[in-house]
N, C-alpha and C positions, 0 to 999 in steps of 0.2 A: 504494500500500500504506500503512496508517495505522498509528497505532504498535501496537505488540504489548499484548496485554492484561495491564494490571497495569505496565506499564513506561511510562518516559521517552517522550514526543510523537516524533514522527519528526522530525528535522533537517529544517530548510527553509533557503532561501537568505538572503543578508545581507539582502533584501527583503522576506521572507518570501513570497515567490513561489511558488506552485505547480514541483517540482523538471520544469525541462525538456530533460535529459540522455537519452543513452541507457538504452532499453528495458531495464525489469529482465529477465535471463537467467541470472544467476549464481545461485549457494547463496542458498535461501533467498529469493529471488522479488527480488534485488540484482544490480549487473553483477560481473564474474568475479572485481574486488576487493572484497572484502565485511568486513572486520573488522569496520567500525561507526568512531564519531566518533574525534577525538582520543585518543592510549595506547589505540585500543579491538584487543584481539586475538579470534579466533573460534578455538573451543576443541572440539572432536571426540574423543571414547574411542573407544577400537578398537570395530569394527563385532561387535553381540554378544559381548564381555566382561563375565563374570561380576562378581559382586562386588567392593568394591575398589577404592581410587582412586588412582592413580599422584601421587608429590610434586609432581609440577609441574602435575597437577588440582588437588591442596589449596592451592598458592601461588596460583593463578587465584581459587579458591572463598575464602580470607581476607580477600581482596582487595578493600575496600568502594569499586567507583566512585566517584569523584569529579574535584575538581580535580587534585589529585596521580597521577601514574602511580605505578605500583608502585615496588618498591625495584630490579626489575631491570629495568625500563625509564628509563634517563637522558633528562634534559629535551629535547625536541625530538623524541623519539622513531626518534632514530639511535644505531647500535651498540647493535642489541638485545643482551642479555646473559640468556636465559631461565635457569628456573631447573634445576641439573642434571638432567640424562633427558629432558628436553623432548623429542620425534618428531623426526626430518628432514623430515616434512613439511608444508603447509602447507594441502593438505587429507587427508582417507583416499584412500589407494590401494590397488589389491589385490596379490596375492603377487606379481607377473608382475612389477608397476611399481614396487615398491621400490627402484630403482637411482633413480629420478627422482623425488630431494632434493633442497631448493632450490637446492644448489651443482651439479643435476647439469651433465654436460658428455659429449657426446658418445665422447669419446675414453677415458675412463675404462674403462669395459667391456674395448675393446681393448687397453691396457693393463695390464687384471686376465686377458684371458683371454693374453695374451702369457708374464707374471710365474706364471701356471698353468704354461703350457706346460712353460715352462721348470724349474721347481722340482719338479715330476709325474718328469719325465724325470728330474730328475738323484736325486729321491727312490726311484726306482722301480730303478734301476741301485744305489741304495747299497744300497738294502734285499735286491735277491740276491746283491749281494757279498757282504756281512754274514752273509746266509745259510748262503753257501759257505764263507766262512771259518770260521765258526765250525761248522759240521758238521749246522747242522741242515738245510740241502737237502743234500742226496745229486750224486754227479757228472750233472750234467743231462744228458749223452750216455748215460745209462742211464735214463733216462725215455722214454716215448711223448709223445709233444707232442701227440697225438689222443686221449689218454686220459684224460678227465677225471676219472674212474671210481679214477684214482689217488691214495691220499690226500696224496701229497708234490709231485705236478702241479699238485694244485686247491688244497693251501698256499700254494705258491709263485706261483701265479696271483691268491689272495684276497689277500694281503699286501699285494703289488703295487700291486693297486687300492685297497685302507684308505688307501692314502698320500695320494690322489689329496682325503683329505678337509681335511688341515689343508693341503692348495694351495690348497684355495677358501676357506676361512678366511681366508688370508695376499691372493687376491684383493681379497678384501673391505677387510681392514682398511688396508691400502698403497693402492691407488689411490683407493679410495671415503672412506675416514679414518674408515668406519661399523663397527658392533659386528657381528662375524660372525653372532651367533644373524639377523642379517637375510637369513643363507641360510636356512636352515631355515622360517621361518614370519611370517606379519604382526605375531607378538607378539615376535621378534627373540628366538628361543629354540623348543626342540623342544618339544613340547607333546604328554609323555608319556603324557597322561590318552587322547591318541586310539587308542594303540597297539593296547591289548588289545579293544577293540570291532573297531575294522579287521579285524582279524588273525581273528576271528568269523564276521566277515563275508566271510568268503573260505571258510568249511568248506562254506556249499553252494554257492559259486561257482565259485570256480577251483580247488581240491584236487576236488571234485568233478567237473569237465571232466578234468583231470588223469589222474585214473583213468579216465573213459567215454575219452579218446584212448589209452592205452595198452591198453585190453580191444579200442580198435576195429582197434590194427597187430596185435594177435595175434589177429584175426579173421580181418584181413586177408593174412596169411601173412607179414609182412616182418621177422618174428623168435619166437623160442620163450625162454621163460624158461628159464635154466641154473642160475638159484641164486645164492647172494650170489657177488659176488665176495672178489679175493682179501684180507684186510686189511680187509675190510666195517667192523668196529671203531673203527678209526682213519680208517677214510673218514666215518663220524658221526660220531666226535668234531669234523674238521674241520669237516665240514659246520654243524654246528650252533653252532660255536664262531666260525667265522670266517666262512660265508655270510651272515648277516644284515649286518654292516660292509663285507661287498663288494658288498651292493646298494645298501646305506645310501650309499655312495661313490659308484657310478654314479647314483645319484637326486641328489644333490647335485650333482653335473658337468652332467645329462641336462638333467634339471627341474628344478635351480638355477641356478648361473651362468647357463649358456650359454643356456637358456630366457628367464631373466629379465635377459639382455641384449640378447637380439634383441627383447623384447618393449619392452623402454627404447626400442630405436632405433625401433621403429613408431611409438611415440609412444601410438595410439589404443587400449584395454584391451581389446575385444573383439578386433580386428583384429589387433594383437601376441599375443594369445594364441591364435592361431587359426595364424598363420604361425608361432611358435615351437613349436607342437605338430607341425605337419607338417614342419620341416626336422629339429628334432632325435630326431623317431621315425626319418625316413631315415637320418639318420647315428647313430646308435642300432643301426638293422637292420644296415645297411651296413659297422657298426666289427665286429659279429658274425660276419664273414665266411660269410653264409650260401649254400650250395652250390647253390640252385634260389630258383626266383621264390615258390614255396609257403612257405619256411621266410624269404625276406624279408619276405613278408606277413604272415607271422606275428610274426616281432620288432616291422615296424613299426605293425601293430596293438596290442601290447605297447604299446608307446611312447606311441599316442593313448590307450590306454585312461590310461596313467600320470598324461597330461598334464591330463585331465580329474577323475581324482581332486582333483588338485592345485589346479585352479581351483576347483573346487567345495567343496572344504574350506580354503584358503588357505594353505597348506603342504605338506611333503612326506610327512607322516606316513603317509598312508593309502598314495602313491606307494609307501614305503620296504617297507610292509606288502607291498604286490602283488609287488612285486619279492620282497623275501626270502623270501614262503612260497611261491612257482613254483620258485624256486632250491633252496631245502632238498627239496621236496618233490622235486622232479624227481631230483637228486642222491640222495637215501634211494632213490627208486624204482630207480635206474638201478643201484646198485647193490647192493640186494635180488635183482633179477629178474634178473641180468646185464646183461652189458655193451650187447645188442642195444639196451637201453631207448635211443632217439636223445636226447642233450643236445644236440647240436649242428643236427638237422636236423631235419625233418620226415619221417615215414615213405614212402618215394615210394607203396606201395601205397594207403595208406588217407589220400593227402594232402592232398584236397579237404575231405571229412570230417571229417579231425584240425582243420582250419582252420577250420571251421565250429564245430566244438563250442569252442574258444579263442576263437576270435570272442563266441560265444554265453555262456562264463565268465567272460569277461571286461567285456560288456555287462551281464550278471548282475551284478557289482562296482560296477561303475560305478554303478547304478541304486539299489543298495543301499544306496550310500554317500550317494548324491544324497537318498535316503528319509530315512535317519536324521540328516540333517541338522538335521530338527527337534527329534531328541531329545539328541544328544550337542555341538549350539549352536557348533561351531566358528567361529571369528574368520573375515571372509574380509577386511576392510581392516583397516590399519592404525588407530593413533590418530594425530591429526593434532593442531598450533597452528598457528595462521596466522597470521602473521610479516608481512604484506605492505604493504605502504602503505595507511594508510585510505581508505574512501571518499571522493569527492568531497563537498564541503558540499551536503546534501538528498536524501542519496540515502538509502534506506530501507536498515537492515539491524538486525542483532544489537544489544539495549543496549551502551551504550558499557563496551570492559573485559572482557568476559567472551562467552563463545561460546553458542551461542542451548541447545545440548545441557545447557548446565550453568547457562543461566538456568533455563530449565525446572525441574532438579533444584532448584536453591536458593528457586525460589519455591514448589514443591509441600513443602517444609523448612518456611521463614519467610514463609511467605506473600506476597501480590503484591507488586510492586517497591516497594520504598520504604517499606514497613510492619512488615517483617520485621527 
């Protein structure tokens, strides 16, 4: 490979010898360490980020090559010190691989999902204490524990779960030492601009499966509408109030953490996201306590549909969506029509059917999301610096100092290397 156009000759040996090292394979047609020469780092913006250039791009881009390393690289090029915000990582990676930062370490995960455990549990027990003391749940032995349909049941059931979201916060930040928004998305923050398109993109998808399954059990004989139930009122308010944060919770648990820690331990990014979609849609279904193999199938299709939003847009946003508008919607239906509407099961009559057209709404989702990906540009890696030892002397990579992404930029700026 000969040097880049507009830039520095490519390093040759203390001979100047033709470089006769290992086959280039790495970034950039280099082997797998690729900075470039002496103080050289290689420098990566989040994959499709808009406009904008994070501080520790503009410390890179000030930054005129030369014999001096920068101000936050000390001489020899040990104890880096980058400048604040700099990535945890050293290339891009996608939502799944975010755990695997240069400090990663197998054990960490386990650790966060232990510190979950435990802090879930003892958050979840305070919060119906709290409850009960202070009078806003009702004596629980006067509740139906099968009624979802009740709006002080599905309080105390949505609360419960909301808590579950600053334990994965508290995962992240304790074991990993990383900024929580690295649950949420490859931009290490929720990325509210995707909400209201998602949540769109569900009216002819899955709100519309939604209603063809319920017109197909009352076809099918396995319930008659009765009319709202009782307190309908106060069962919206909940619902709409507190159902969106108890799926937002279960998306963060399902398709965060636990997804993107089994997919750390895979190592491989297709392969870990492929095995983290299939164990935690099972235990997804499974935590559901579903009554028949049809209503398993169906959560755990749930689950994969979840998991491919996710990878397909780099975050949980679109996840968060699918979850929340099945839950509100489901819950407004059930208790409109009466109680017959199943939250919790599958209709046995019409249950090959109902699972079909779910199937069928939620493939609808998924394709939709995958389509507009051209137009609403979501991130799917991160932004990377790479931190790593430089190459060996001759081997072909990025001008020295700067990453080949933001030579690019600075030359189509100030024109070819050295002129500008």
């Amino acid at each position: 490979m000969g040097p880049l156009p507009g830039g520095p000759p490519a390093p040759s040996t203390a001979d100047d010898e033709p470089y006769t090292g290992p086959p280039p394979t790495g970034r950039y047609a280099a082997p797998p360490h690729v900075p470039g020469a002496a103080h050289g780092v290689a420098a990566w913006p989040a994959a499709g980020a808009p406009g904008g250039t994070p501080p520790w791009q503009q410390a890179l881009l000030r930054w005129q090559p030369g014999p001096q390393p920068p101000a936050w690289l000390p001489p020899g090029g040990s104890g880096l010190q980058p400048p604040p915000g700099t990535p945890p990582h050293d290339e891009p990676v996608e939502y799944l691989q975010v755990m695997r930062t240069r400090d990663w370490r197998w054990w960490r995960p386990v650790l966060g999902l232990l510190l979950f455990a435990v802090f879930y549990g003892v958050a979840a027990v305070l919060v119906v204490i709290a409850g009960l003391a202070t009078g806003v749940f009702p004596d629980p032995t006067a509740i139906d524990p099968t009624d979802l349909t009740d709006p002080t049941l599905l309080l105390v059931t949505n609360v419960s779960l909301i808590v579950a979201v600053p334990c994965v916060w508290l995962a992240w930040a304790a074991p990993h030492g990383l900024r929580i928004g690295w649950s949420s998305s490859v931009l290490a923050r929720l990325r509210w601009r995707l909400l209201a398109p998602c949540t769109l993109l569900t009216l002819p998808t899955l709100v519309a499966g939604l209603l063809l399954s319920v017109g197909l059990s009352v076809v099918a004989g396995d319930w008659a509408p009765t009319g709202p139930v009782r307190d309908y009122g106060w069962l919206l308010l909940v619902v709409l109030l507190t159902t969106p944060l108890q799926s937002a919770a279960e998306e963060y648990v399902f398709r965060g953490y636990l997804s993107q820690a089994i997919a750390a331990w895979v190592g491989r990014p297709r392969a870990g996201a492929v095995v983290a979609a299939v164990l935690t849609a099972a235990l997804f279904s499974a935590l559901h306590l579903p009554p028949d193999l049809w209503t398993f199938l169906d959560r755990f299709a749930f689950g994969l549909a979840a998991s491919a939003v996710v990878w397909l847009t780099g975050g949980l946003e679109a996840a968060i969506v699918l979850h929340a508008v099945n839950n509100v919607v489901v819950f407004a239906l059930a208790g409109g029509l009466g109680e017959g509407v199943a939250t919790d099961a599958v209709p046995a009559g019409a249950g090959v059917l109902v699972v079909l057209v779910d199937l069928l709404a939620m493939g609808g989702y998924v394709a939709l999301v995958a389509r507009s990906r051209g137009r609403l540009h979501p991130q799917t890696r991160t932004a990377a610096l790479d931190l790593r030892a430089p190459s060996p002397p001759g081997v072909p990579g990025p001008p020295p100092g700067i990453g080949y992404a933001l030579y690019r930029r600075r030359e189509a700026q100030h024109g070819p290397w050295g002129m500008g």
